[in-house]
N, C-alpha and C positions, 0 to 999 in steps of 0.2 A: 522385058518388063523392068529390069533392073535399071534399064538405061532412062525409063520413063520416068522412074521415082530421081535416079537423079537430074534430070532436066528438071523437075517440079522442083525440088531443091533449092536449083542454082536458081531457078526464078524468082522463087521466095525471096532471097536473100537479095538477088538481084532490086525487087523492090523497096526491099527493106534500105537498102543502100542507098539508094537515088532517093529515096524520101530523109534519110540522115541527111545527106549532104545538102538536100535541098534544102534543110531547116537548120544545119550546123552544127546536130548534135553529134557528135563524132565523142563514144565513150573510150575513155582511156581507162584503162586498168590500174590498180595500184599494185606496187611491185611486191606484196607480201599477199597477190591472189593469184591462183594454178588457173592458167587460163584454159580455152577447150574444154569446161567441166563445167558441170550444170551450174554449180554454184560459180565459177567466175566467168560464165559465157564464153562464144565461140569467136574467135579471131576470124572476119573475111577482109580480101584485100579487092578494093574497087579503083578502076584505072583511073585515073581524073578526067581523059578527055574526052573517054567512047562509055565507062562506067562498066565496062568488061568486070565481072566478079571473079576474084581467084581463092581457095580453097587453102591456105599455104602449110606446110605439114611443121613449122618453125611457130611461132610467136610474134613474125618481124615480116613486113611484105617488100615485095622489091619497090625500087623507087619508079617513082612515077605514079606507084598506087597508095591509099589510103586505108590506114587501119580501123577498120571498124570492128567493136567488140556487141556479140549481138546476144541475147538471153542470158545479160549478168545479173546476179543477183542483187535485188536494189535495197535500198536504205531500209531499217527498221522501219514500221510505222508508228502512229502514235499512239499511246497508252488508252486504250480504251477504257471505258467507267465501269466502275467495280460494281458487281453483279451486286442481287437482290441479297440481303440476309440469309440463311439456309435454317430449316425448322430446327428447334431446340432438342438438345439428344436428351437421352432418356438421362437420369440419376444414378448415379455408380452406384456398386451397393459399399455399405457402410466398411470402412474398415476396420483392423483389429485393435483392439485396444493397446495404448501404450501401457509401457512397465512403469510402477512406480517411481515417483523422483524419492529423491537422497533425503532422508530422513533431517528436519530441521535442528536448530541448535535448540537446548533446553532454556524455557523461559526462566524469569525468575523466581524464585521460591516466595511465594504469596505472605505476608505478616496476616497472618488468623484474628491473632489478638495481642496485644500488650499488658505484660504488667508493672505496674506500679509500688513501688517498692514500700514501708514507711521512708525507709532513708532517704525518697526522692523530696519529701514534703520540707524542705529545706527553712521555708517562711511560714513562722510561728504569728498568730493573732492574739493577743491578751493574754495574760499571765497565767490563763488556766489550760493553755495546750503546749506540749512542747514533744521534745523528742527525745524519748530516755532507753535507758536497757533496762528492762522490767525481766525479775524472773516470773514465768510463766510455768505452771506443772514443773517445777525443782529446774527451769531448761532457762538462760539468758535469752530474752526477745529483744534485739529493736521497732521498738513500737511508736505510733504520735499518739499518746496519750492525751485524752479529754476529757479534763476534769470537771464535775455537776456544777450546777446553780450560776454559772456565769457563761456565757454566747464564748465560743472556743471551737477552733480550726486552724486545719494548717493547709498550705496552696504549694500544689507540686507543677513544675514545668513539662509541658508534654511534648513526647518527639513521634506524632502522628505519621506514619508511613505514607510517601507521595498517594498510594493503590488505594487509598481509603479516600480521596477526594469526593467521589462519586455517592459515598454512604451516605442514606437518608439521616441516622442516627446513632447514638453509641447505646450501647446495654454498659452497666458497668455489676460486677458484683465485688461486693464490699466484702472482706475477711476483717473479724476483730476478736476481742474477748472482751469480759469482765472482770473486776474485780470480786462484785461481792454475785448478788442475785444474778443470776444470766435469764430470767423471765419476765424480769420488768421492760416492759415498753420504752423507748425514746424516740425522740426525736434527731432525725439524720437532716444535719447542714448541708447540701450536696450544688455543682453545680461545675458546668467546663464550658467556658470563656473562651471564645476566639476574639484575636485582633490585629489589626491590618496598621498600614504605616497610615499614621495621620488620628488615628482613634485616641481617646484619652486613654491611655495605659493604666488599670488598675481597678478600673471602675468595674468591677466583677457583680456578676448578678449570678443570684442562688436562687435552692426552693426546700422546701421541708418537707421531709417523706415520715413517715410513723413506722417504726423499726419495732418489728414483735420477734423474740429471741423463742431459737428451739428449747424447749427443756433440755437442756444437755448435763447442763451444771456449771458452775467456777471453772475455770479455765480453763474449758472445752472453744476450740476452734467452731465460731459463725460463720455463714455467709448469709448476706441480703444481695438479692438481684434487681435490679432498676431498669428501664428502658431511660435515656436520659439524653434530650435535646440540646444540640448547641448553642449555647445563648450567644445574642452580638453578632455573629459570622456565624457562612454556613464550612464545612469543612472544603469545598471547592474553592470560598474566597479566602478563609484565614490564612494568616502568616504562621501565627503565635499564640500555642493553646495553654491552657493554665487550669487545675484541675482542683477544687477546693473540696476540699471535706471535716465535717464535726461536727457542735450539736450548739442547740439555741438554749439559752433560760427560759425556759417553759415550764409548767407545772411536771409537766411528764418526766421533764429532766432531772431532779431535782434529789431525788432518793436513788438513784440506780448505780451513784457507784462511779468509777472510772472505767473509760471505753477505750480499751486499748488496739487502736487499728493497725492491722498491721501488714495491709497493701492491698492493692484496688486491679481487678482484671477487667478491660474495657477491651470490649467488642466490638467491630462498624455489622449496620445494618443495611442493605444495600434493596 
């Protein structure tokens, strides 16, 4: 039995032989492949002039015969096309939440409001406003005094903070005194001026409010409160704010005495 599988063997090969030669194809080996192994195929040696097949237990056949290399393994082949898409996986589940970040730096501390000093009202109008040290209740006050029966104010420079651009409008409230009666009615000169490079500088526009005093008495500290609109610029476009205040010759003005102001707290309204 044994002797029959190798006669079928050496036949195989026998033909496989005679068909190389017959067509040329005689494989060689390359010298970094273990031959005799499936992957670098079988060494047979075929005689050239009868095609006798020899078996050779070496790598190398005698002369005379030809090395054929039979069940080598052959070249990759070519890259086949990448398969169908594959259905979409399900949704992880959510993970855990991260830790908080690092606490940020502190903004800048907000201007609420400004006040307005008397001593900021630097520029004097007419001969009946100026800026004095009036004693007040036995105490020295700097005051801009505004004295009756003649149009008299004074105009302070203002240093509006960038954060107030946005404000629709200023509130301002007004601190004063009186001289004589603190009940009589006046009239308040009032008004704040913006203006931009190219404007006529000076041209200030006012309005007149009707100022009713607490009962308090002679030289008891007022305030009046105003909501009071920019005139000329709004606070987004002005460069240059200017703040005027004091009283008109009106009848109303006229008996009440001198109005001694003595600084303005302006609000944005946003």
């Amino acid at each position: 039995m044994q002797n029959k599988s190798m006669k079928l063997a050496i036949a195989t090969f026998t033909a496989a032989a005679s068909v190389a030669l017959a067509l040329g194809t005689v494989a060689i080996a390359q010298s970094s492949t273990k031959l005799n192994t499936a992957s670098g195929g079988y060494v047979v040696c075929v005689k050239k002039t009868d095609q006798t097949v020899k078996m050779p237990l070496k790598s190398t056949c005698p002369k005379g015969y030809a090395r054929i290399i039979l069940g080598a393994k052959g070249l990759p082949g070519a890259k086949g096309d990448s398969g169908a898409q594959g259905p979409q996986g399900y949704q992880g589940e959510v993970g855990p939440a991260g830790t908080d970040g690092a606490a940020g730096a502190a903004g800048a501390t907000a201007v609420d409001s400004l006040y307005v000093p008397a001593s900021d009202f630097a520029a004097q109008y007419y001969t009946s406003s100026s800026l004095e040290h009036e004693s007040i209740a036995g105490f020295d006050h700097m005051v801009l005094v505004v004295h009756p029966n003649q149009p008299a104010y004074g105009m302070a420079s203002l240093r509006l903070p960038s954060s107030w651009k946005t404000a629709q409008s200023l509130s301002v409230e007004l601190f004063y005194t009186t001289s004589t009666d603190s009940t009589s009615t006046w009239v308040l000169e009032h008004g704040i001026d913006g203006f931009s490079a190219g404007d006529a500088f000076g041209s200030n526009q006012s309005g007149e409010l009707t100022v009713t005093p607490e009962n308090y008495g002679p030289d008891r500290l007022q305030k009046f409160t105003y909501s009071e609109e920019v005139f000329n610029k709004s606070l987004a476009t002005g460069d240059v704010f200017e703040m005027i205040l004091g009283r008109w010759d009106t009848p109303d003005n006229i008996n009440t005495g001198d109005i001694y102001i003595v600084g303005a707290r302006i609000t944005p309204n946003f």
